[in-house]
N, C-alpha and C positions, 0 to 999 in steps of 0.2 A: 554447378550443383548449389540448390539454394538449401539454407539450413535456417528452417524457421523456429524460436523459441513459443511453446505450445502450453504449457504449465511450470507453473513454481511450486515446489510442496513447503508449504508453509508450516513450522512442528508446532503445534497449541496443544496443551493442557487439556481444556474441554472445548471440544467441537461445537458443541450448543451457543459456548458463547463465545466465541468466535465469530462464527455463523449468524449470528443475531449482528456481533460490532461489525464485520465486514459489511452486510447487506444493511442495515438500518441506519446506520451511523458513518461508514465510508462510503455506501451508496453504489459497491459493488454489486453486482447481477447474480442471482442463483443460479447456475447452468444445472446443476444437477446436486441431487440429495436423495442416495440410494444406499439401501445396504448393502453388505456383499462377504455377510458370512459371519457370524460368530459375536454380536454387536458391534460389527464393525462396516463405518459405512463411509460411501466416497461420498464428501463435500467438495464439488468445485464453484468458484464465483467468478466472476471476472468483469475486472473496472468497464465501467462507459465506454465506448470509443477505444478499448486495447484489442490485439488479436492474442493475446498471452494470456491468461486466468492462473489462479492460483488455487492449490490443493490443501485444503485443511488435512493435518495427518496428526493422531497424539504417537504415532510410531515410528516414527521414521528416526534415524541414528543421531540426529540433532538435537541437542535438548531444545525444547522451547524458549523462545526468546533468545535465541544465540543468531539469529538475522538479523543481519541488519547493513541498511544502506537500501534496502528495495527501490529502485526509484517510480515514477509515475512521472510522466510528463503535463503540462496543465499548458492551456495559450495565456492564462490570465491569473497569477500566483496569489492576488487579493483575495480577486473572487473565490478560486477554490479552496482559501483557508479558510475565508466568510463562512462558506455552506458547511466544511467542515467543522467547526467551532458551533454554529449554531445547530447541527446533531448529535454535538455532545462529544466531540472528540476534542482531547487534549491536544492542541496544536499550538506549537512555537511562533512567536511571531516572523514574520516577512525577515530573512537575512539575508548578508552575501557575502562572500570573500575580498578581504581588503589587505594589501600589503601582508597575505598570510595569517590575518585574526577573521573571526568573524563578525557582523559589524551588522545594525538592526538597518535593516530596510531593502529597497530595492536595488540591486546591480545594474551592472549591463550585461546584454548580450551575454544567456544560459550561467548568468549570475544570480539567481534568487533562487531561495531556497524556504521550506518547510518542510520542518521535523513533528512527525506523530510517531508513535507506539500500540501496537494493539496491546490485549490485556497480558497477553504471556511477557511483553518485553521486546516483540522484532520491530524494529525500526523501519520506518516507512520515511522516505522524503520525496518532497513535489520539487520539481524545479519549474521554471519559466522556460519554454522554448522560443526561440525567435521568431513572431508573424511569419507565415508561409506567401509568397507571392505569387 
């Protein structure tokens, strides 16, 4: 039995600007932007390259900004903070874990890390995945 993860519902404040930071600034995909009832409408986006997207909700039982840790995977941790940063998203610089601190630059091997936030507060981090052969 395969069990594949299909959406994340992601809790924001305002959908509008979420919805503008995810796709213009994180550079996720609109899959859909529909009402469905009452001023209430399904936002989903989803990253480049994932089979997973993520649901904009201001209702769901999580307060907004209480996410965090999302990961995203990246082949190349520079580059994807580069593009990041130059759309205007507040991103940490290149880390990695060292004797248990965290420590600025690159790791090794699924050691590098970047920290963003969208606007409500959910934590988002990129890691380095290892070249595929």
């Amino acid at each position: 039995m395969e069990f594949q993860l299909e959406v994340v519902p992601v809790p924001v404040t305002d959908v509008d600007r979420a919805k503008s930071f995810y796709s213009e600034k994180v550079g996720f995909v609109v899959d859909l932007d529909t009402p469905i009832g009452d001023g209430i409408r399904l936002v989903q986006l989803t990253p480049p390259g994932s089979a997973c997207s993520i649901h904009l909700n201001p209702a769901l039982d999580i307060p907004p900004g209480m996410l965090k840790g999302l990961m995203l995977m990246v082949s190349d941790i520079e580059a994807a903070r580069a593009e990041l940063v130059e759309r205007g998203v507040d991103a940490s610089p290149v880390r990695h874990m060292e004797d248990g601190v965290w420590a600025e630059g690159r790791g090794g091997e699924w050691n590098s890390f970047v920290f963003f936030s969208d606007p409500d507060g959910n934590g988002w981090v990129l890691q380095e995945r290892p070249g595929r052969n």
